[in-house]
Steps between C-alpha positions, in 0.01 A plus 500: 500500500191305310650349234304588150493146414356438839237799456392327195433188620283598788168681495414858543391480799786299689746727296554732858472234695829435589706720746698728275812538598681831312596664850749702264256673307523786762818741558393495893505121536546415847893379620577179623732541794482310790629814732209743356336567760166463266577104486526447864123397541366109579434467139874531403575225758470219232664247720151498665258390230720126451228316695284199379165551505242197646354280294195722526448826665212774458572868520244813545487801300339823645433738228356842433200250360503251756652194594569230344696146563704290272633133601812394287608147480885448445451162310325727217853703436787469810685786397173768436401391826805555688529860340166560593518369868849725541354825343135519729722379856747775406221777389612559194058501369429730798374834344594395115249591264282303234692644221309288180174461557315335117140447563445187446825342461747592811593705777884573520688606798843504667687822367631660836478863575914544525679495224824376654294180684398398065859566377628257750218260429464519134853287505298194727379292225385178562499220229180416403277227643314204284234583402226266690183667608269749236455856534125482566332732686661599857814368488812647545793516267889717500468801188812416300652680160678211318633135696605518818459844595260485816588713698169668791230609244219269567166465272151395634296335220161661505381226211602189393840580324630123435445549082740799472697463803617165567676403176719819571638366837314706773499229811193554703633476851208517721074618531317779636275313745317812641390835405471430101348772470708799626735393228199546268445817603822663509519828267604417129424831369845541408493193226860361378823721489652651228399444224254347528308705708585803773574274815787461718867452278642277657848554427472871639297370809802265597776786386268767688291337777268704650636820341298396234248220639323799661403695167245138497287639792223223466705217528394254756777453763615164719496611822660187724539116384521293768597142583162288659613290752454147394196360557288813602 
C-alpha cells in the first residue's frame, strides 16, 4: 500500500504511479499453488528470468499503434535492466495492454491479462537502482508504489519528467530510439484511475486481469516485443 506520508510528499500526478499492490482487496484473488494447473504456464517458471542482460541491447514493440524500439543500457540501472531483458525474452509484454496512458506525462504498461501470472509476480520486487540518468522525454523507467517495489509495470515518459520524477527514485533504464510517436498517439481517453479520473484501477486490473481490462475497450494493446539481434 502507498503510504499517506508518501502520498503527501509526491505530486498529484505521480500519486498512481506506482504499481499498487492490494491483490487482497478482492474475495476471488487468484491461489498460489504450484500444482494449479492455472500456474503451470512459462511465466510461472521464474527460474527462467535469472539472466544478465548485455551491456546494451534494443528490443521492438509492435503495437495496435505501431512499432516502436527502445535500447536500454545496463550501466544506467543493472538490476531494471536485467528485469527488463528477462520479462520481453520470456513474453511476459506480448499482448499486455497500455493500462495508464496521461497525455503529456506517461504511458504505463505491464499489468498481464491472468490474474494468477500478477499474484506470483507482485512478490518479485527488485531493490531500487541509483538514480543516474533524468526522466526526460523517451526514456524508460520501472512504475513503483513506495522503495523497492519494482516489480513489471513499466512507464514511457512522453515529456521531460526529471523535475517531479527523479528526486522520488524512478531509475530511467533505457530510450525509445524509434517510433516516438506511436507512444504519442496511444489512446488516453481514459485519464488517471480512481480517483482521479475513470481509467483503469489498477489494483482490480492486477486482482482481475482481463475480466476487467476488457470493460477499457480503447486501450491500445502490445502485440509482440522482441529482442533485435545485435547489430541489425
Amino acid at each position: 500500500m502507498i503510504s499517506s506520508t508518501l502520498l503527501a510528499s509526491l505530486p498529484r500526478s505521480l500519486c498512481s504511479l506506482g504499481l499498487v499492490l492490494a491483490l487482497g482487496c478482492c474475495d476471488n484473488a487468484p491461489p498460489e499453488a504450484t500444482g494449479d494447473p492455472r500456474t503451470q504456464g512459462p511465466l510461472f517458471q521464474l527460474q527462467n528470468f535469472r539472466q544478465t542482460a548485455p551491456d546494451s541491447f534494443r528490443a521492438s514493440f509492435e503495437t495496435s499503434q505501431g512499432d516502436f524500439v527502445v535500447a536500454i543500457h545496463r550501466e544506467w540501472a543493472p538490476l531494471a535492466a536485467d528485469r527488463f531483458f528477462n520479462l520481453v525474452v520470456n513474453g511476459w509484454y506480448d499482448g499486455v495492454r497500455f493500462h495508464r496512458v496521461l497525455d503529456g506525462f506517461t504511458a504505463g504498461f505491464g499489468i498481464h491479462d491472468d490474474p494468477y501470472v500478477n499474484l506470483v509476480w507482485r512478490k518479485r520486487a527488485l531493490t531500487d537502482d541509483p538514480v543516474l540518468q533524468r526522466n526526460s522525454r523517451g526514456r524508460l523507467a520501472f512504475a513503483k508504489s513506495t522503495p523497492n517495489s519494482r516489480t513489471v509495470q513499466v512507464f514511457v515518459n512522453l515529456k521531460d519528467n526529471s523535475t517531479s520524477l527523479d528526486d522520488n527514485g524512478f531509475t530511467p533504464f533505457g530510450e525509445v530510439i524509434e517510433g516516438m510517436e506511436v507512444l504519442d498517439a496511444l489512446y488516453s481517453g481514459y485519464g488517471d484511475g480512481p480517483p482521479r479520473g475513470d481509467g483503469v484501477y489498477q489494483a482490480m486490473a492486477i486482482a482481475k486481469g482481463a475480466e476487467y481490462l476488457d470493460e477499457f475497450t480503447n486501450l491500445d494493446r502490445i502485440n509482440r516485443a522482441t529482442l533485435l539481434p545485435e547489430g541489425s
